[in-house]
C-alpha positions as CSV (number, residue, x, y, z in Angstrom):
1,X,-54.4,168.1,66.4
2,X,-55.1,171.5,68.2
3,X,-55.3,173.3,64.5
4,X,-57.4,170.7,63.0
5,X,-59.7,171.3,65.5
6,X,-59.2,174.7,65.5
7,X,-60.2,174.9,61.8
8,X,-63.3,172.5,62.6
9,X,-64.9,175.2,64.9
10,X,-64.3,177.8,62.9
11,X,-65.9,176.3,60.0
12,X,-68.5,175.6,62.2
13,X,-69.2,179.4,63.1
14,X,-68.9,180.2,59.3
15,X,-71.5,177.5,57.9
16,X,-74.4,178.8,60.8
17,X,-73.5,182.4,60.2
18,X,-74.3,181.8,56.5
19,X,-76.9,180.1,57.2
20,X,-78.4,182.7,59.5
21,X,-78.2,185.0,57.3
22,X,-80.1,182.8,54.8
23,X,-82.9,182.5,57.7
24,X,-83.3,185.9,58.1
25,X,-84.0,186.6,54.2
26,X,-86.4,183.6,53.5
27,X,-88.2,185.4,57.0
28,X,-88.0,188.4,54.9
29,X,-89.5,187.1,51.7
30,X,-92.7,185.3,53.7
31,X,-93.3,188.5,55.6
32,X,-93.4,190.5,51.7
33,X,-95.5,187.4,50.3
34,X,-97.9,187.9,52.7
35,X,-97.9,191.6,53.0
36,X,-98.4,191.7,48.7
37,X,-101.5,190.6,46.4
38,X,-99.2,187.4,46.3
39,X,-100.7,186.6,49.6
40,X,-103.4,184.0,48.2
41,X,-100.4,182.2,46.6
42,X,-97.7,182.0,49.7
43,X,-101.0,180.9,51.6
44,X,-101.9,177.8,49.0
45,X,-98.0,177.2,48.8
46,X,-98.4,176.1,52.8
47,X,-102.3,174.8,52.4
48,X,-101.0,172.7,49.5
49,X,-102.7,169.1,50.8
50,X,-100.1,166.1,50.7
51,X,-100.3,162.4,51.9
52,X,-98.7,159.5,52.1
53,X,-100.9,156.1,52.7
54,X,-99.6,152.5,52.9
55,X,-102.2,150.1,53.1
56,X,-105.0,151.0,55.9
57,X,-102.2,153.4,57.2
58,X,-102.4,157.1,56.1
59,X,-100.2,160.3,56.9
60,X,-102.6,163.3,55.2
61,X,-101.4,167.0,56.7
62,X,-100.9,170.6,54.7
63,X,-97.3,171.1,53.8
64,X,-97.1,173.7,57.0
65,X,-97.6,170.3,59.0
66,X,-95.1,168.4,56.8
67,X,-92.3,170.7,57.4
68,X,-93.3,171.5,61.0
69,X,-93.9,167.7,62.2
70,X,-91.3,165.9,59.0
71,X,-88.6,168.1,58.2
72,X,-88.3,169.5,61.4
73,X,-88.0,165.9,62.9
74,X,-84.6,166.1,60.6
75,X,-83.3,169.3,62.5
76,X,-83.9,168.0,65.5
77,X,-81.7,164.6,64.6
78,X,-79.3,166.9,63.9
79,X,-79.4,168.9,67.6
80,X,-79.1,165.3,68.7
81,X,-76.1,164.2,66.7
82,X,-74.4,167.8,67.8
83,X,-75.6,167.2,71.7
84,X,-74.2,163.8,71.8
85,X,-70.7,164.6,70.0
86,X,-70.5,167.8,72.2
87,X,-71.2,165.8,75.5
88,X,-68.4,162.9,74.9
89,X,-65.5,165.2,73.3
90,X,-66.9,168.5,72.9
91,X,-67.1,171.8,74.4
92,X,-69.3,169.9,77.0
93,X,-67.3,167.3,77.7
94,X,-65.8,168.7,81.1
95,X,-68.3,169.8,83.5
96,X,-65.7,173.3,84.2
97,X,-66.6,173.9,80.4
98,X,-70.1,173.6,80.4
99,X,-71.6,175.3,84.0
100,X,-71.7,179.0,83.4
101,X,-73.3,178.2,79.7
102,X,-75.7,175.8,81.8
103,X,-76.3,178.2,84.3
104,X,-76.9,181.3,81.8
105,X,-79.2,179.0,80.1
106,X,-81.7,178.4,83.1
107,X,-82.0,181.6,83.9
108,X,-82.3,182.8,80.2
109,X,-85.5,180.1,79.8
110,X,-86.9,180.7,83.5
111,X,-87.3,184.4,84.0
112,X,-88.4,185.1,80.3
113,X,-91.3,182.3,81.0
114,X,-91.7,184.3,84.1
115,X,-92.5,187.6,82.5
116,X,-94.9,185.9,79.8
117,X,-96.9,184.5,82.3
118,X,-97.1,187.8,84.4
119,X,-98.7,189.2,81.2
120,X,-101.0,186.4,80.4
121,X,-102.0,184.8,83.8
122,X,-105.5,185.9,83.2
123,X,-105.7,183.4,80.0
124,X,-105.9,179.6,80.4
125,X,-105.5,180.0,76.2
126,X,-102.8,182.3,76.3
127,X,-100.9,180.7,78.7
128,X,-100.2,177.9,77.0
129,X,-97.4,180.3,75.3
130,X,-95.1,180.3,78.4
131,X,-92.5,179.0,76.6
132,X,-92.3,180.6,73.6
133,X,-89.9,183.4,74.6
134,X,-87.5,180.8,76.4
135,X,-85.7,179.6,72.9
136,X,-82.6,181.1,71.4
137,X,-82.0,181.2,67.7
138,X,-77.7,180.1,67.3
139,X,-77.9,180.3,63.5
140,X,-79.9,184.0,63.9
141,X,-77.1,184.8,66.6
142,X,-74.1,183.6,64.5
143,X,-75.3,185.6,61.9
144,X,-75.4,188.8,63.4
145,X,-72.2,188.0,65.3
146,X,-70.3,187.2,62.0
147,X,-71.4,191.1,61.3
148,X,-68.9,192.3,63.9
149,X,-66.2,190.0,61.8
150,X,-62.8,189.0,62.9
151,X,-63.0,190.6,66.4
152,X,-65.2,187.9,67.9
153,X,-63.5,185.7,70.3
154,X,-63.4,182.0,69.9
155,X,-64.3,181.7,73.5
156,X,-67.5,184.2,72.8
157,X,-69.1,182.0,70.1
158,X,-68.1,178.8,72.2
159,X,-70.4,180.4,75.2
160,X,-73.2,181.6,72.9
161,X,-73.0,177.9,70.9
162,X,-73.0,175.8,74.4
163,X,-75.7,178.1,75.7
164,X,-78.0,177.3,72.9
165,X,-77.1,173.9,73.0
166,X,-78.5,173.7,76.7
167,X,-81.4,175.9,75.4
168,X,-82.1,173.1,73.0
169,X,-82.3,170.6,76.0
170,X,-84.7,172.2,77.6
171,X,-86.9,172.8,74.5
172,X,-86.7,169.3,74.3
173,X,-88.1,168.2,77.6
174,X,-90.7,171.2,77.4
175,X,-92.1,169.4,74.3
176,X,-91.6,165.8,75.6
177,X,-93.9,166.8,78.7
178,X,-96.0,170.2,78.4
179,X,-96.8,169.9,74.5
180,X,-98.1,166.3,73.8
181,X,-102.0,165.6,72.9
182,X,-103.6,162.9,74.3
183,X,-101.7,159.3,73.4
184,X,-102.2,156.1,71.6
185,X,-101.3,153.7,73.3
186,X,-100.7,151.3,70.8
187,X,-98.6,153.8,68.8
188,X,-96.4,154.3,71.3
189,X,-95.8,150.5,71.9
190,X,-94.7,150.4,68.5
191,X,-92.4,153.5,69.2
192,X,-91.2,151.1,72.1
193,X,-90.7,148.5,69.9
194,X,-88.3,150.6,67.2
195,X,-86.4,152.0,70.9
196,X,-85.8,148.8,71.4
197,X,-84.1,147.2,67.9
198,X,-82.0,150.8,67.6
199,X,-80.6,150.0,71.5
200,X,-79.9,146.4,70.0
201,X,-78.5,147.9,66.7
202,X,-76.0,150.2,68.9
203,X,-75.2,147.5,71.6
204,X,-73.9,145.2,68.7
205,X,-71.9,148.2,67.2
206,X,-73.9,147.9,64.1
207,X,-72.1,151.0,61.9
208,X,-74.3,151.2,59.2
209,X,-76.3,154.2,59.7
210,X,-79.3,153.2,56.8
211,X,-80.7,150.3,59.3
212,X,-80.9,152.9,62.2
213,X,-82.3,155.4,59.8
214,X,-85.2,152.6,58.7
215,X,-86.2,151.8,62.1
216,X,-85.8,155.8,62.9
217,X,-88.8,156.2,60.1
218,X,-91.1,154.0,61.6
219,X,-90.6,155.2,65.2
220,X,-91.3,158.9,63.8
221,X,-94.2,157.9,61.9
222,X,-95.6,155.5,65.5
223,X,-95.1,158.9,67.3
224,X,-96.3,161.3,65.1
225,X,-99.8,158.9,65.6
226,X,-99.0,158.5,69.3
227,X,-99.8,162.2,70.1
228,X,-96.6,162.9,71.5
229,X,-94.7,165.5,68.9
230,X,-92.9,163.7,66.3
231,X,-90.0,165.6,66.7
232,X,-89.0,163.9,69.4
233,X,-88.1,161.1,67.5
234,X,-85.0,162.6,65.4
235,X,-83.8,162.7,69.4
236,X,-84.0,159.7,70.1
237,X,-82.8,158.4,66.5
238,X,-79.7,160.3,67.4
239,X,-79.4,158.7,70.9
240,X,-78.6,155.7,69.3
241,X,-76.1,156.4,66.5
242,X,-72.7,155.1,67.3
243,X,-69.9,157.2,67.8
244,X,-67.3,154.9,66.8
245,X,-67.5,152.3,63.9
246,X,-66.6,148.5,65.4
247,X,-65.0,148.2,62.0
248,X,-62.8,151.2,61.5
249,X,-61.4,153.2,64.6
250,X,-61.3,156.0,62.2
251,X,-65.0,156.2,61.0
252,X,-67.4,157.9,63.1
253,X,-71.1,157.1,61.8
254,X,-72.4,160.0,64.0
255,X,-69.8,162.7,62.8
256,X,-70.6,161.3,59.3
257,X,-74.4,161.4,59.3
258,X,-73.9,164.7,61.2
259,X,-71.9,166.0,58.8
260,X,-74.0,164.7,55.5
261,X,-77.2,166.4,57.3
262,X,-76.0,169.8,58.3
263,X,-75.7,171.5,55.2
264,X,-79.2,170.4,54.3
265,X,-80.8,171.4,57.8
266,X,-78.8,174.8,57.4
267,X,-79.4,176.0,54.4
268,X,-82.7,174.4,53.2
269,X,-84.7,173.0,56.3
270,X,-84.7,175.6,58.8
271,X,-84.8,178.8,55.7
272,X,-87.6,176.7,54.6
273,X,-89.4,176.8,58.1
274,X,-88.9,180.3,58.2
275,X,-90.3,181.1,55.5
276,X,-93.5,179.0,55.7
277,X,-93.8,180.2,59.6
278,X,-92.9,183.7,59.4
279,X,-95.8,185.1,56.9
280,X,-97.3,188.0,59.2
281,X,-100.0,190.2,57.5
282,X,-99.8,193.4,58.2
283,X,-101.9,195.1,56.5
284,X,-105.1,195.0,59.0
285,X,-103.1,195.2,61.9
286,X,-104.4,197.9,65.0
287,X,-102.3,199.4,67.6
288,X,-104.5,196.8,70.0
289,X,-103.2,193.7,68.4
290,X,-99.7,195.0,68.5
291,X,-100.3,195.4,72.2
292,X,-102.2,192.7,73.0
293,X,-101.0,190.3,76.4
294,X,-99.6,188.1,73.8
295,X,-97.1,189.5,71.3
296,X,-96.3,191.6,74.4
297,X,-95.4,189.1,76.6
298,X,-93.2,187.4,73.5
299,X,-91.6,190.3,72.7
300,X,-90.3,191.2,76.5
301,X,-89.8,187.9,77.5
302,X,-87.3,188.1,74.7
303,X,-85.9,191.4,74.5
304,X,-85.6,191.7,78.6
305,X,-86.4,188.3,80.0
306,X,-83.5,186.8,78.4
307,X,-81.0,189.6,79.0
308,X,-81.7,189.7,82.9
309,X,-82.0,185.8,83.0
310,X,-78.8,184.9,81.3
311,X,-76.6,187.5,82.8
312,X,-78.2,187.9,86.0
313,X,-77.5,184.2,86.5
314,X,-73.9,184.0,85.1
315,X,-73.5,186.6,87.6
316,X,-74.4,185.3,90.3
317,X,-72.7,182.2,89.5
318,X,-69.0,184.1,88.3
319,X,-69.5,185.6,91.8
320,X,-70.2,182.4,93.7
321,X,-67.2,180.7,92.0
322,X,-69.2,178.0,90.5
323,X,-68.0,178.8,87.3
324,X,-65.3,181.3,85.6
325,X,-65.5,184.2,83.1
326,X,-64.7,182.7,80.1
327,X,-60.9,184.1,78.4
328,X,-61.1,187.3,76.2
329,X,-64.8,188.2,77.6
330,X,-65.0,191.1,79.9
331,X,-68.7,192.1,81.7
332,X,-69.6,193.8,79.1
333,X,-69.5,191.2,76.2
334,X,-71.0,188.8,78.3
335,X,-73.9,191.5,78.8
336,X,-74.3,191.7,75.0
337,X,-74.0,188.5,74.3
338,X,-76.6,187.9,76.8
339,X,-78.5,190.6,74.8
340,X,-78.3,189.1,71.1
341,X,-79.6,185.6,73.0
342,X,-83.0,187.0,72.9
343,X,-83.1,185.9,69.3
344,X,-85.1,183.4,69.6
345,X,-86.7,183.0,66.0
346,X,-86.9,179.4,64.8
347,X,-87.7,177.5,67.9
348,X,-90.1,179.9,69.2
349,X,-91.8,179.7,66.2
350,X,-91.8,176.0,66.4
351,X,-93.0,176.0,70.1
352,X,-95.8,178.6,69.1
353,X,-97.2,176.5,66.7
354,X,-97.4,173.5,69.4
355,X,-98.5,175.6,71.9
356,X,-101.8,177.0,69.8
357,X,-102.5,174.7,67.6
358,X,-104.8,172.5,69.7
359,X,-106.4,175.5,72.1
360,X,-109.1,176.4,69.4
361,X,-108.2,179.9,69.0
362,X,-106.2,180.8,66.8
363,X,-103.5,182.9,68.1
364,X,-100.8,182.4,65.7
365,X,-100.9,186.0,64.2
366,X,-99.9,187.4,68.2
367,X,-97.3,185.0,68.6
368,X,-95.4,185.7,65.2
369,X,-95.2,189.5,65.9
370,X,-94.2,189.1,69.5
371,X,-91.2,186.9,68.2
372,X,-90.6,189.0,65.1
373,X,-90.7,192.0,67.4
374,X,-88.7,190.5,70.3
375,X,-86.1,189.0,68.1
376,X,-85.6,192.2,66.2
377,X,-84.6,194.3,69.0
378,X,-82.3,192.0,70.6
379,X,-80.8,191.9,67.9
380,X,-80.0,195.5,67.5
381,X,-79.1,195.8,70.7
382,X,-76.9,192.8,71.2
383,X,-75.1,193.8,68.1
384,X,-75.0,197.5,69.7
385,X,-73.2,196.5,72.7
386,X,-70.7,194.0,71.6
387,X,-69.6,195.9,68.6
388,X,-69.0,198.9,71.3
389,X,-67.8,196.1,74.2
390,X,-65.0,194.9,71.2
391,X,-63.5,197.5,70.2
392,X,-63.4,198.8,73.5
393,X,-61.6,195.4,74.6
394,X,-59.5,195.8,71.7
395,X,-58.4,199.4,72.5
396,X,-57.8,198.6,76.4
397,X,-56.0,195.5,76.0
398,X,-57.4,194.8,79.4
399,X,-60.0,191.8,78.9
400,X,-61.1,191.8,82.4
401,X,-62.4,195.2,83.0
402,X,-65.3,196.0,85.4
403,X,-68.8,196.5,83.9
């Protein structure tokens, strides 16, 4: 039972390393669209008008929209499916597991935030950004850790996977209450109403994951109309979908809607995000907009915001005995782990999109190079200091020495 797990997790670690590494090269391609004479084309690829209308009811955006408000609503059911298998027998099953990723994760979303503002307090615009640097990017960091190859730990990829899981929580509730328009009122009943028949759907241990998925539909499409952000709803969707079958003991519906997604999110979803979010012309760009109280804030929020935050608070909390340091990690791998966390690509991308597209200026250009720039260099460095850390660790024997 032990190896079958075993084998699970590591086949885990291989499918988001590949699929960082995926992420990073349709980032690539946008960035040399949009820096070439093929500019006008990547920019009428994500103009490209689409719409759906049934009856009086109609659902018109730019495919930008469509992938940020529809396909994303996908990757989020599948953070959902992951949060709620982790949670009943997962890594975060046992609360001694899951407080010093919890604690690294607070302090790697609040001190970041922190610095951003201390940039940008000046702005009412630019301050609706506080959150963008709070994200980490676990496909981006399982890439670049699956660089260092088999001298990883286990118990290193576990910590970086359950931090980012916690990360995830909190982007959740940031968007849930800090990045919602004003709401309709009769959407959101109908939202209610959909809540409601998927709570009756799990209560009777319906199995049959295409009646959730129905109801799941409508509720995204009531929400996205409701003014709260439709991503939300692949959330809730996933609140809902039963972790046992009723029918066969053996048969997990989540696991198996979990598993048929994954592969699609991975390697088609979030490359396909990337690569319509991540065009950044460069060719007009002045040293004043690469310095600019945006990007700036972005970029240090990620590259030292998150470093301080997520170590400085698994410190604190190793040392207070509230949690333990985790077997085969020393100070220094947690250090560069806490490094290569400030990777934050996809879901500060996503929160930067939400966070200026309703302020009237358009502020998208700063927020992609403060990301781009932030991300980069954490990168380096994380990948600096645990390929050092390693084979130090390796060498030594001794994975407890002092930092």
């Amino acid at each position: 039972m032990r190896k079958n797990r075993t084998s699970s997790l590591e086949k885990f670690f291989k499918h988001e390393s590949s699929a960082g590494i995926l992420l990073a090269a349709a980032s690539l391609l946008a960035i040399i669209l949009a820096n070439t004479p093929a500019n006008k084309l990547y920019n009428l690829i994500i103009d490209l008008p689409l719409a759906i209308q049934v009856g009086t009811f109609k659902i018109a955006k730019p495919l930008l929209l469509w992938v940020n408000d529809g396909l994303m609503a996908i990757f989020f059911l599948v953070v959902g499916l992951e949060l709620k298998r982790e949670f009943l027998e997962g890594e975060l099953s046992s609360i001694k597991k899951m407080v010093l990723p919890a604690i690294g994760a607070v302090g790697g979303m609040a001190i970041p935030s922190i610095l951003y503002i201390g940039f940008n307090f000046k702005s009412s615009a630019a301050l609706q950004g506080w959150a963008i640097p709070s994200a980490t990017d676990i496909a981006f960091v399982l890439g670049v850790l699956s660089l260092l190859g088999s001298s990883v730990p286990t118990s290193l990829k576990a910590f970086l996977t359950s931090l980012a899981i916690f990360d995830d929580i909190g982007a959740i509730l940031i968007i849930a209450f800090f990045y919602t328009s004003k709401l309709s009122y009769t959407a959101m009943l109908v939202a209610c109403f959909c809540i409601l028949v998927l709570f009756f759907l799990n209560r009777r241990g319906v199995s049959e994951t295409s009646l959730y998925v129905v109801f799941g539909l409508i509720m995204w499409a009531a929400i996205l109309k409701s003014g709260v952000h439709a991503t939300l709803a692949g959330i809730l969707l996933a609140v809902f979908i039963p972790m046992t079958s009723s029918r066969d003991a053996r048969f997990s519906p989540l696991k198996a809607m979990e598993h048929d997604l994954h592969a699609a999110v991975a390697y088609f979803i979030l490359p396909f995000f990337a690569f319509c979010n991540a065009g950044i012309d460069f060719r007009n760009m002045g040293i004043d907009q690469l310095f600019h109280n945006i990007p700036l804030g972005i970029a240090l929020g990620l590259f030292i915001g998150k470093q301080t935050g997520i170590f400085g608070a698994c410190w604190l909390g190793i040392k207070l005995k509230l949690a333990d340091m985790p077997n085969e990690m020393s100070w220094q791998i947690l250090y560069g782990a806490s490094a290569l966390s400030g990777i934050g690509f996809t879901m500060s991308l996503f929160i930067g999109t939400l966070a200026f597209e309703e302020t009237g200026v358009n502020m998208l250009y700063d927020e992609r190079l403060g990301i781009l720039l932030g991300s980069t260099a954490s990168g380096i460095l994380g990948y600096s200091i645990l390929r050092k850390s390693l084979r130090r660790s390796k060498t030594s024997g001794d994975k407890k020495f002092g930092f």
